[in-house]
C-alpha positions as CSV (number, residue, x, y, z in Angstrom):
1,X,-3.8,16.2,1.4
2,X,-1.9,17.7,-1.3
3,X,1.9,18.1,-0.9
4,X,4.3,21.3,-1.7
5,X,6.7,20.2,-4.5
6,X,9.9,20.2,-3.1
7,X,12.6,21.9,-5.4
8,X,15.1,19.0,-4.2
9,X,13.0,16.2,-5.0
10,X,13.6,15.5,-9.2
11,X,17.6,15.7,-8.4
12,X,17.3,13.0,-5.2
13,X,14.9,10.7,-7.5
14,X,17.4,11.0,-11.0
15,X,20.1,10.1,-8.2
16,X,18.5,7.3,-7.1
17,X,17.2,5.2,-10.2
18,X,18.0,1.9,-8.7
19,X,15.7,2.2,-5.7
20,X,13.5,5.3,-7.2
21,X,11.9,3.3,-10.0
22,X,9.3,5.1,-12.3
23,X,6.7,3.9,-15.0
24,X,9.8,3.1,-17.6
25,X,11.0,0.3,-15.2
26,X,8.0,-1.4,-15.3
27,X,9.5,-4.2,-17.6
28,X,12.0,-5.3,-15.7
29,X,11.2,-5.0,-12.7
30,X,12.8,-6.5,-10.0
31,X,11.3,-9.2,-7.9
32,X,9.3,-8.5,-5.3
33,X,7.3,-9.9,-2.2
34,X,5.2,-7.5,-0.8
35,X,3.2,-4.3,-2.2
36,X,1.6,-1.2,-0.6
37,X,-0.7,0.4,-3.4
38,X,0.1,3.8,-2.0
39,X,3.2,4.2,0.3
40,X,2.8,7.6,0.7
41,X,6.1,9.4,2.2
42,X,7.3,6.1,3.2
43,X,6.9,5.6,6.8
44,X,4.8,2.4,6.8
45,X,7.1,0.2,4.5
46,X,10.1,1.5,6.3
47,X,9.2,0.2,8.9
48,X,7.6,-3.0,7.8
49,X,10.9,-3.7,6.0
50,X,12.5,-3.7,9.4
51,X,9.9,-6.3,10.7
52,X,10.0,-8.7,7.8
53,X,13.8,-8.7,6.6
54,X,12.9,-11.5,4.9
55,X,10.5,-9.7,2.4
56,X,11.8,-7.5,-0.6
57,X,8.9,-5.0,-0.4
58,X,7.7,-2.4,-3.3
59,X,5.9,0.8,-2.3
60,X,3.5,2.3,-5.3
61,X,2.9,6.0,-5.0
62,X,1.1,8.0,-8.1
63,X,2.5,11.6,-6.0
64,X,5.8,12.4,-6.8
65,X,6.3,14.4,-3.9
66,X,5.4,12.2,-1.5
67,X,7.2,9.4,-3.7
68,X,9.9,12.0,-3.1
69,X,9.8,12.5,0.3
70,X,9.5,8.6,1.2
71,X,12.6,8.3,-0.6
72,X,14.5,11.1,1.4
73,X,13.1,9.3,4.4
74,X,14.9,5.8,3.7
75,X,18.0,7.3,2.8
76,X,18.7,9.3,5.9
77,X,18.1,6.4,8.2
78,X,20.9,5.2,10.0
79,X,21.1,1.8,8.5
80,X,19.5,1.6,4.9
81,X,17.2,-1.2,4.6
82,X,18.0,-3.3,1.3
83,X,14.7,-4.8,0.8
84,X,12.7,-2.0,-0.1
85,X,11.8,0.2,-3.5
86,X,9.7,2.8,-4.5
87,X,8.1,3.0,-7.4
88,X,6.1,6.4,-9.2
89,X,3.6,4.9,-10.8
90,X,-0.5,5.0,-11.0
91,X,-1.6,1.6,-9.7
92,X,-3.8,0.7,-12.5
93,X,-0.5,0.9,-14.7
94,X,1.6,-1.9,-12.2
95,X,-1.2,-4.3,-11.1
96,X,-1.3,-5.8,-14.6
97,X,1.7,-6.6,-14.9
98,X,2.4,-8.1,-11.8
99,X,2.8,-12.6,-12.1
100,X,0.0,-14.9,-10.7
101,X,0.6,-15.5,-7.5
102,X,3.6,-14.0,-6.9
103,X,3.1,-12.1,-3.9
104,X,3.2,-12.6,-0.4
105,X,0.9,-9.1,0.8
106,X,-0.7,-6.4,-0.2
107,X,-0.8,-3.3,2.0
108,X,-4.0,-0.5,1.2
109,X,-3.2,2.2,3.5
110,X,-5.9,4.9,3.8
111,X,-6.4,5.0,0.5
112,X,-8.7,8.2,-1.5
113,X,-12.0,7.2,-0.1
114,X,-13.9,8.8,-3.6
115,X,-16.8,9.3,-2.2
116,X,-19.1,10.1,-4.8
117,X,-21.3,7.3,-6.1
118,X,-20.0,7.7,-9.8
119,X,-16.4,7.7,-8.9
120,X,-16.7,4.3,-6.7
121,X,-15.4,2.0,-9.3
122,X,-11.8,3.7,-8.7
123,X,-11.8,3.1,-5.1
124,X,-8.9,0.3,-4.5
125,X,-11.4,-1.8,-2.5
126,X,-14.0,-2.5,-5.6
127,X,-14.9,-6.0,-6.7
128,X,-13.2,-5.5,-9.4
129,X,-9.6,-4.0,-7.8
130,X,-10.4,-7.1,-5.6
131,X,-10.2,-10.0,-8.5
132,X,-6.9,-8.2,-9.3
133,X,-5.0,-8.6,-5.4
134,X,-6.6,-12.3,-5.5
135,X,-5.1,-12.9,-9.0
136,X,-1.6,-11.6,-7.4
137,X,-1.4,-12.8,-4.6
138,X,-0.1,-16.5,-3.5
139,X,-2.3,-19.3,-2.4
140,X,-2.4,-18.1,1.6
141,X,-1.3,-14.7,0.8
142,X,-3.2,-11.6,2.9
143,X,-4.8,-8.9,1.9
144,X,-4.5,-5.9,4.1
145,X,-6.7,-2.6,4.1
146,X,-6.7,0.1,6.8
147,X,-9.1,3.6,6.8
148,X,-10.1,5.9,9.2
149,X,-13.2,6.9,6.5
150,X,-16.3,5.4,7.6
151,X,-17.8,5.3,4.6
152,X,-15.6,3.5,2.5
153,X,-15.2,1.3,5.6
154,X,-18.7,-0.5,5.5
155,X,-18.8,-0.2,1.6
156,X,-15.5,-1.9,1.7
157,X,-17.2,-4.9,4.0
158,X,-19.8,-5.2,1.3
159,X,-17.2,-5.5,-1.8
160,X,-15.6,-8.1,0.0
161,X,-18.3,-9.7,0.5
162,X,-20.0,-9.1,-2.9
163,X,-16.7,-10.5,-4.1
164,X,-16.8,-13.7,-1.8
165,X,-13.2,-15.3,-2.5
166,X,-11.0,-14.3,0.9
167,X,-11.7,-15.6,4.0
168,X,-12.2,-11.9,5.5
169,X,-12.1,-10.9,8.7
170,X,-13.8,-6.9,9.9
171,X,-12.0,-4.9,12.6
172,X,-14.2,-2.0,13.6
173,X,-12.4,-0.3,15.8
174,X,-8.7,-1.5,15.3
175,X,-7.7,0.2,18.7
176,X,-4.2,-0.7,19.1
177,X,-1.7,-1.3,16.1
178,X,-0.3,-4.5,16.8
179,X,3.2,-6.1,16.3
180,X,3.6,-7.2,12.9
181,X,2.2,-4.1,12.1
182,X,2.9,-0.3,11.6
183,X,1.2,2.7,11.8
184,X,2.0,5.6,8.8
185,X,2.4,8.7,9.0
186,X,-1.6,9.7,8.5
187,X,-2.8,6.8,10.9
188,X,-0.4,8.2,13.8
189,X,-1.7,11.5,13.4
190,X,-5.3,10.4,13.5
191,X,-4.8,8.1,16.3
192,X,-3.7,10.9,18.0
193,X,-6.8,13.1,17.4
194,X,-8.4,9.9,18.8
195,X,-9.9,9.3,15.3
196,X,-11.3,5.9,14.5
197,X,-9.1,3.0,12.2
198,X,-10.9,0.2,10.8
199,X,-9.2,-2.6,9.2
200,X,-9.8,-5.7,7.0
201,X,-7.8,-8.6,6.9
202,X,-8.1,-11.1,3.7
203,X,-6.6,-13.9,3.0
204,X,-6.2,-16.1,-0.1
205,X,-6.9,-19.6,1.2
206,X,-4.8,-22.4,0.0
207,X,-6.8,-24.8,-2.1
């Protein structure tokens, strides 16, 4: 679903550099423990930040109004959470960049199922997106991918499997979002409409 631009939303980010970060900052980017390929307005790594204080987490969104309004979102909370920064940026411009195993999580939330065969190599589940969270990620670090789209779901099973490195595990029908987790803003509205979430977890096993 494409966002309004909001008139406000160039002014908040240029006010914000050191937690709005754009393609410019990819140099020097801070450290970081966690990423979500796709934070959307903000409402899962929010609250994900709260759970796991320990982290310093980066959300990746290519929208700028969403980017926009996630950043909006953090600052009007009560108490601002520290550990957390945004950054407007296609994925395929951050992943390379990003150390050997230097990260504790990845988060794909609901992600552009592309559903046409020809535009499947761009889904962020491919083999080949795949080799690039495994290169990332730390010896027992977890992958983490949620959907309510069917079909991207059981072509998802088969690219992890194709790809063969995480120990996986398939949730169907992920009924109940549990503890250490959090729902976004999409996955509460679709759990709402009673709509179906399917989730993989993968992890990196330590060798």
């Amino acid at each position: 679903m494409r966002l309004r631009h909001k008139p406000w939303a160039d002014e908040l980010i240029q006010g914000h550099k050191d937690i709005a970060l754009d393609v410019d900052d990819i140099p020097d980017l801070p450290s970081f423990d966690v990423l979500e390929v796709g934070s959307g307005c903000g409402g899962f790594i929010l609250q994900m930040s709260e759970k796991y204080p320990e982290y310093e987490f980066l959300g990746a969104e290519v929208a700028k109004t969403a980017f926009a309004i996630g950043l909006k979102k953090m600052l009007s909370l009560e108490k601002i959470p520290s550990n957390v920064r945004f950054i407007n940026t296609p994925v395929d411009t951050l992943i390379p960049v990003i150390k050997d195993k230097s990260l504790d999580r990845v988060y794909l939330n609901f992600s552009d199922p592309w559903p046409k065969k020809r535009h499947h190599k761009r889904r962020l589940t491919y083999p080949t997106r795949l080799a690039s969270y495994f290169r990332i990620l730390k010896d027992g670090g977890i992958l983490f991918f949620k959907t309510d789209n069917d079909g991207l779901y059981e072509d998802s099973k088969k690219y992890f499997v194709q790809f063969g490195q995480f120990n996986y595990t398939f949730i169907d029908d992920y009924k109940i979002v549990t503890p250490d987790d959090a729902a976004s803003e999409y996955e509460a509205k679709f759990r709402a409409k009673g709509v179906v979430i399917h989730k993989i977890i993968a992890v990196k096993e330590k060798k």
